[in-house]
Backbone as JSON, one array per atom type, in Angstrom:
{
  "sequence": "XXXXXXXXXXXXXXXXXXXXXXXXXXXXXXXXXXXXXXXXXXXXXXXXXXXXXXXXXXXXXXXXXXXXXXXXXXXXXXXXXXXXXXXXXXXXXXXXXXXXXXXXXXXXX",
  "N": [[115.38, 118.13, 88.72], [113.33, 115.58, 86.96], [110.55, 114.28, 86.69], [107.88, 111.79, 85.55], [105.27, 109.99, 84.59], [102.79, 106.88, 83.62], [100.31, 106.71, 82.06], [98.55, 105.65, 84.37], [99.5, 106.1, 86.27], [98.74, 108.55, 88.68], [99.94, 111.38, 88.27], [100.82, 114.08, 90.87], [101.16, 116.86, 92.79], [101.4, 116.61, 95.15], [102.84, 113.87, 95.14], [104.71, 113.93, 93.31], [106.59, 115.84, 94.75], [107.65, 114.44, 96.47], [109.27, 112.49, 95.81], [111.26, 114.09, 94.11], [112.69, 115.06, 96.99], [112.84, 112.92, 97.98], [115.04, 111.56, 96.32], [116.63, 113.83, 95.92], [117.23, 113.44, 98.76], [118.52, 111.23, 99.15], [120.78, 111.36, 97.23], [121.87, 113.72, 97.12], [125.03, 114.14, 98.59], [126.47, 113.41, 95.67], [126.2, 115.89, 94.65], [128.13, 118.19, 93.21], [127.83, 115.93, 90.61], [125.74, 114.31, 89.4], [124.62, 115.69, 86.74], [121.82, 115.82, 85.26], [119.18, 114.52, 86.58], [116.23, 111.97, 86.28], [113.38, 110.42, 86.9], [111.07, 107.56, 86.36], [108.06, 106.81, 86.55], [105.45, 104.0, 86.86], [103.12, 101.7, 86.02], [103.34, 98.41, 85.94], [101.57, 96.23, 85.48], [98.99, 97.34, 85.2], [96.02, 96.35, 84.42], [95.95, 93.63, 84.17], [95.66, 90.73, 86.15], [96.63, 89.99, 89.45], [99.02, 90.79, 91.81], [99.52, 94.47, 91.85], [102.43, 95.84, 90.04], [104.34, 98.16, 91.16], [106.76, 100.26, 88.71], [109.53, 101.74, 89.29], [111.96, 104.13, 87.8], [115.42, 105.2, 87.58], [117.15, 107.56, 86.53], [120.37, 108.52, 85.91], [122.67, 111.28, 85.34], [125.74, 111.67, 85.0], [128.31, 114.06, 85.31], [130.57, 114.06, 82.85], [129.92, 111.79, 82.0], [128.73, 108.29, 80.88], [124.85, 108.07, 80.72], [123.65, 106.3, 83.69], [121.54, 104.05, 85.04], [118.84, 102.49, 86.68], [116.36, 100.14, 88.18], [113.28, 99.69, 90.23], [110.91, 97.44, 91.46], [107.95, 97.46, 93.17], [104.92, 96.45, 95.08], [103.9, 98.95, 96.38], [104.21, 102.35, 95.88], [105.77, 104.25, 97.37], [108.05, 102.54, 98.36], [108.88, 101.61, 96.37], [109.93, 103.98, 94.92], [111.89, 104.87, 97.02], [113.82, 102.69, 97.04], [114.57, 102.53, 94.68], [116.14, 104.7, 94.62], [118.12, 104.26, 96.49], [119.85, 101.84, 94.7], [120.94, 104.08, 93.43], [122.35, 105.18, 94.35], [124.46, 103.44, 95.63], [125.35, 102.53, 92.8], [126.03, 105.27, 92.12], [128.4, 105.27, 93.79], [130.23, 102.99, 93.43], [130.81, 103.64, 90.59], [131.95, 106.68, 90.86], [133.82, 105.51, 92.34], [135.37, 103.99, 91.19], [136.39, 105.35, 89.24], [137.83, 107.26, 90.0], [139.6, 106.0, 91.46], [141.23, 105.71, 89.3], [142.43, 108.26, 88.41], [145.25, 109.36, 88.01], [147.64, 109.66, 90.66], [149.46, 113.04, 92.0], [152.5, 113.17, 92.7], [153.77, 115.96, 94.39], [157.38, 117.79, 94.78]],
  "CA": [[114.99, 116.76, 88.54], [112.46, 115.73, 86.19], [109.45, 113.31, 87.39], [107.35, 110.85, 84.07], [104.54, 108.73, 84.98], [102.68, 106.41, 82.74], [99.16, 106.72, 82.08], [98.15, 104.86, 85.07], [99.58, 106.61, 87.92], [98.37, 109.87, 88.8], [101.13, 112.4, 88.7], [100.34, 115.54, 91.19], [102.26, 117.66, 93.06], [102.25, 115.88, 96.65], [103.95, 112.64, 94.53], [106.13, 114.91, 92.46], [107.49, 116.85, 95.4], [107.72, 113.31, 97.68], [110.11, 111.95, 94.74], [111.88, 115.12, 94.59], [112.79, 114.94, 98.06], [113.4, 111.73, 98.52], [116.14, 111.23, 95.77], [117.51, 114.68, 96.79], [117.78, 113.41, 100.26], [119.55, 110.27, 99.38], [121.52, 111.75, 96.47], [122.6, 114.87, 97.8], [125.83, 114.04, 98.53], [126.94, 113.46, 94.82], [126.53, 117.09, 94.35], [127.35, 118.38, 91.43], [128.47, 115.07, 89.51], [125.05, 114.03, 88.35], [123.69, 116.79, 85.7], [120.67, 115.52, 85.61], [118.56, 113.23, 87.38], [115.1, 111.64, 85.55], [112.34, 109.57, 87.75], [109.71, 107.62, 85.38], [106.81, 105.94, 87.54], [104.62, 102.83, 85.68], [102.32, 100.83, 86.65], [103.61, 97.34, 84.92], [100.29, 95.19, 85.76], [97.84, 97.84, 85.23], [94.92, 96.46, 83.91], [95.98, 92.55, 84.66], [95.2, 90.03, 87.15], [97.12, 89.62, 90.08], [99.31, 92.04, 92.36], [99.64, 95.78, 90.92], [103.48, 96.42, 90.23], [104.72, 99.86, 90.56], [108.29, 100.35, 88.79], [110.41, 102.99, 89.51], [113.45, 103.61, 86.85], [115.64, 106.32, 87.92], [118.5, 107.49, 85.38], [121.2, 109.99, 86.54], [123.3, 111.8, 84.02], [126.87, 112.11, 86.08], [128.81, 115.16, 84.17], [131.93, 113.29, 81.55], [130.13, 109.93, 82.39], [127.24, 107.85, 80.42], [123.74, 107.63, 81.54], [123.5, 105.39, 84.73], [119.83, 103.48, 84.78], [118.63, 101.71, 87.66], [115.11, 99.92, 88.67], [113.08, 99.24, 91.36], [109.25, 97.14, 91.65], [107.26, 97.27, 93.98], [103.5, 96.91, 94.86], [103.88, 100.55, 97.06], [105.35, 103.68, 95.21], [106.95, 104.74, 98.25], [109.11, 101.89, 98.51], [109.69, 101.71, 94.95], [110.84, 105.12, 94.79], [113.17, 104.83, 97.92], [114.61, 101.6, 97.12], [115.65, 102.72, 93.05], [117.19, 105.69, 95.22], [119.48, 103.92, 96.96], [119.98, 101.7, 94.39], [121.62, 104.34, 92.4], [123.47, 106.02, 95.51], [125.31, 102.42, 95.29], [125.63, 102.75, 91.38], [127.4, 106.48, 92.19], [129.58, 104.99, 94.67], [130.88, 102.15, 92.91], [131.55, 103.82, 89.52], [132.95, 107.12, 91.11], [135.19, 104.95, 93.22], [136.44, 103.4, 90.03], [136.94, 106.94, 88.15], [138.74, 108.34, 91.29], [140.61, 104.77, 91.54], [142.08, 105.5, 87.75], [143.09, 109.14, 88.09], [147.27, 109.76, 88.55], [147.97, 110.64, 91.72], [151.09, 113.99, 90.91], [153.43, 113.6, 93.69], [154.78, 117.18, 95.03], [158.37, 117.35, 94.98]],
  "C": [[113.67, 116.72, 87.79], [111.33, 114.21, 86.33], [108.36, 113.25, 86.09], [106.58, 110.04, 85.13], [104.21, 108.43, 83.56], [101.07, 107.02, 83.14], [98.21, 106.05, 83.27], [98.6, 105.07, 86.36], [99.36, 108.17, 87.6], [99.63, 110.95, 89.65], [101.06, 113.57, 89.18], [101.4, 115.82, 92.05], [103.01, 117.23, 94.13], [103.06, 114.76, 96.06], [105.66, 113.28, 94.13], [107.31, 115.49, 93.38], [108.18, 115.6, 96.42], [109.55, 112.56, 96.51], [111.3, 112.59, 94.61], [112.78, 115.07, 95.63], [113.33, 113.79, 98.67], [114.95, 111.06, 97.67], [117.0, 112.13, 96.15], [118.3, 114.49, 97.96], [119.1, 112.25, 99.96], [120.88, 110.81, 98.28], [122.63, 112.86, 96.31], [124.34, 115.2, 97.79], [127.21, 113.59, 96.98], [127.09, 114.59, 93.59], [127.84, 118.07, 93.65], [127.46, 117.31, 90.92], [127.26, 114.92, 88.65], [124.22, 115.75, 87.83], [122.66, 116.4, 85.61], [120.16, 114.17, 85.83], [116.97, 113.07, 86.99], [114.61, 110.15, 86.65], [111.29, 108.9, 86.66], [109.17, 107.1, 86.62], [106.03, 105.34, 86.81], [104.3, 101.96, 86.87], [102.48, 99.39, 85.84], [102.13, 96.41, 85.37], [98.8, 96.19, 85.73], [96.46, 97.3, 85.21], [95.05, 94.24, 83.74], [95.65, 92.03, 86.12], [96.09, 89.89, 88.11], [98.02, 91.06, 90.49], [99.73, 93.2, 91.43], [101.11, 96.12, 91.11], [103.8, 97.71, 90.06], [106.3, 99.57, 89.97], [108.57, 101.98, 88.67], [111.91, 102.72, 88.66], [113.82, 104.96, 86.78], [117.07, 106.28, 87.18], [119.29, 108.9, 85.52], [121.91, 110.24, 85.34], [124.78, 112.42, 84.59], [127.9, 113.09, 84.82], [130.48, 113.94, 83.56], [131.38, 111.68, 81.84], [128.7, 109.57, 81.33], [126.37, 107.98, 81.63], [124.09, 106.76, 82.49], [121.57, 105.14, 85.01], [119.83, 102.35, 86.12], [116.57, 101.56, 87.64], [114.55, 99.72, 89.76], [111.47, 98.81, 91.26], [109.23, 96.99, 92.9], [105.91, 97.22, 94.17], [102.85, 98.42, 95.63], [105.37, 101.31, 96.36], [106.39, 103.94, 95.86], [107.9, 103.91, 98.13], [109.94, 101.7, 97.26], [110.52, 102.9, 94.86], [112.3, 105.15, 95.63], [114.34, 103.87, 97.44], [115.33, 101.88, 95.41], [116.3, 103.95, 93.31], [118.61, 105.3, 95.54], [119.98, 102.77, 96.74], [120.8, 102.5, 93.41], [122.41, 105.34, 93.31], [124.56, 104.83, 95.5], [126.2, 102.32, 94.11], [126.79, 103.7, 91.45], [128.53, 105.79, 92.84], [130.64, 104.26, 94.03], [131.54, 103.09, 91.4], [132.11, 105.2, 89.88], [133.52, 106.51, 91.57], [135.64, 104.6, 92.1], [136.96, 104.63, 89.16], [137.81, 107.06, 88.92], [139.76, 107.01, 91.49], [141.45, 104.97, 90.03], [142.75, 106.62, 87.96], [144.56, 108.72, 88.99], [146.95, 110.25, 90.23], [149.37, 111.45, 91.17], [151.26, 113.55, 92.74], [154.21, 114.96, 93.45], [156.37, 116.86, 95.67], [158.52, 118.68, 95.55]]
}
């Protein structure tokens, strides 16, 4: 997995590994499909007036499938991070169920 901030959040190792960990945990179970899995972190209100948004935009790469892109704001990372997790544990679900809803079933004779 590959973890992007913006200039405005400080990207170190306890974040990196918390991110890590936390999409792993919820994602886990779609083992192997997504090939890779990309975290950015941004601070959309940096340097404006009023509450500090964090977004979280987490983009899986499921093997024979397009990108899948999901977001999540919040004014706490943590929750941002969790919540564009299982925002895209929903995403898997729904569009494997529709792959696995198209293939043939072979009836054994």
């Amino acid at each position: 997995m590959l973890v992007n901030s913006d200039k405005h959040i400080l990207l170190h190792r306890k974040l990196s590994n918390f991110v890590n960990t936390e999409v792993n945990r919820i994602l886990n179970r779609f083992d192997p499909n997504p090939t890779r899995v990309e975290a950015h972190l941004s601070d959309e209100h940096a340097f404006k007036a009023g509450p500090r948004t964090k977004r979280r935009l987490l983009e899986a790469r499921p093997k024979d499938h397009q990108s899948l892109t999901v977001t999540a704001d919040s004014p706490d990372l943590v929750i941002a991070v969790t919540g564009a997790a299982h925002k895209m544990q929903r995403l898997l679900d729904s569009t494997f169920g529709r792959i696995e809803g198209r293939r043939p079933i072979l009836a054994v004779e």
